[in-house]
Every structure is written in C-alpha cells, then in structure tokens.
matplotlib code that plots the C-alpha trace (Angstrom):
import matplotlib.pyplot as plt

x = [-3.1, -0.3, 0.7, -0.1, -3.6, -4.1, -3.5, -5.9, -8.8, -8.3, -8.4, -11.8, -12.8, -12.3, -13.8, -10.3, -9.0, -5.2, -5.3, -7.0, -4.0, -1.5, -3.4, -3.0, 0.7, 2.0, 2.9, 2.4, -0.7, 1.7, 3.7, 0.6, -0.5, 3.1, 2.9, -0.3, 0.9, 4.1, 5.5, 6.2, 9.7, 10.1, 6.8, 7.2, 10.0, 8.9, 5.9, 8.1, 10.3, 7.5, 6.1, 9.2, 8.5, 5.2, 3.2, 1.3, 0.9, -3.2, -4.2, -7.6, -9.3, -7.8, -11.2, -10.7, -8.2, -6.1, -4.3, -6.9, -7.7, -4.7, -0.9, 0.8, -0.9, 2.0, 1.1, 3.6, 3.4, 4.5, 5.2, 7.5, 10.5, 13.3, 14.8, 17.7]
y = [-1.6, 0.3, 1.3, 4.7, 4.1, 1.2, 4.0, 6.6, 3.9, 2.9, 6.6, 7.0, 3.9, 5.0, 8.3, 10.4, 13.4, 14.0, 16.7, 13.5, 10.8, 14.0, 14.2, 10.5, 10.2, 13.3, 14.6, 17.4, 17.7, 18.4, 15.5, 13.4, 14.1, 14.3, 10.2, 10.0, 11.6, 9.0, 5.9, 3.9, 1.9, 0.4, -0.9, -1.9, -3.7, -5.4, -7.3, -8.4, -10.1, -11.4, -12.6, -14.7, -16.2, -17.6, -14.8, -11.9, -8.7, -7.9, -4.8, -6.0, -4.1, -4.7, -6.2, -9.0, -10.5, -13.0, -14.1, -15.6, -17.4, -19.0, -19.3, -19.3, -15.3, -12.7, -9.4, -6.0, -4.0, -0.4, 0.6, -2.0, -0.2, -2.2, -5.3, -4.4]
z = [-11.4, -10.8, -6.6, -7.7, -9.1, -6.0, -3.6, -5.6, -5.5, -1.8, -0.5, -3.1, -1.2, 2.0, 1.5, 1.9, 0.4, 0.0, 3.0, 5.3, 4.0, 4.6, 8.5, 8.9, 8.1, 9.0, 6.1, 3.8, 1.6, -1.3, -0.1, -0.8, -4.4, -5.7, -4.2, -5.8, -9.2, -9.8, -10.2, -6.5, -8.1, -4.7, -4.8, -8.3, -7.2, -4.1, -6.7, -8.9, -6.8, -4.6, -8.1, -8.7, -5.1, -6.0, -4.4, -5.7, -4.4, -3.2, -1.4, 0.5, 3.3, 6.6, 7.8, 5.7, 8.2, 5.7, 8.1, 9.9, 6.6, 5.8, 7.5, 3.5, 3.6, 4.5, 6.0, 5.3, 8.0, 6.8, 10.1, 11.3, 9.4, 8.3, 9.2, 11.8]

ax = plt.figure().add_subplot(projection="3d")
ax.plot(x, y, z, "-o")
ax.set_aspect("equal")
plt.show()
C-alpha cells in the first residue's frame, strides 16, 4: 500500500473527511486532498531505507501501544520535527 492509499484508508477508518484532517492539522482542505491525490517520496524513502535496516514500515492504530509490546518497536513521532 502506498502512503497515499495508507493515509486514504486510515481517515475512511476513522470516519474523517478531508475538511476534518484539514481542521486537525491546520491546514487547508485543498492542502489535504492534493496529499491525498500524490505520491509521499519522503515517505517512500524513509521505508526503504528502514527496509534495509531490518524493519518494516506498519501504520497500526495508536491504541495498539507497540511499544508496550516490545522494546525492538520504534515509534515516529510526526510532531517531534527534526533532529537538531
């Protein structure tokens, strides 16, 4: 599955429509379905060279808590920004 169709099916899961995504990041609505409507390279990116690693890319929902599961489980945190 590509990022694009990953973040298509989570927003069906959870029951939001491009204008609530938009609402939740602050963002525009148009802003939302052009991300929805392309390629994510960085993403694209990011798995492949996790892949090398050993690791594979999962989107699960958050209430899953893998990190509770195992210490080898990584969490991403989108809103930690970049390494300083």
């Amino acid at each position: 599955m590509t990022p694009s169709d990953a973040l298509k099916t989570t927003m069906e899961r959870a029951g939001l429509s491009a204008t609530d995504m938009a609402r939740a990041l602050g963002v525009s609505r148009p802003a939302v379905v052009q991300a929805m409507g392309k390629a994510h390279p960085y993403a694209d990116s990011l798995a492949r060279y996790l892949e090398a690693t050993g690791y594979i890319v999962w989107a699960v929902p958050e209430s899953l808590h893998l990190d509770a599961i195992t210490d080898d489980a990584i969490r991403i945190d989108a809103a930690a920004g970049p390494a300083k």
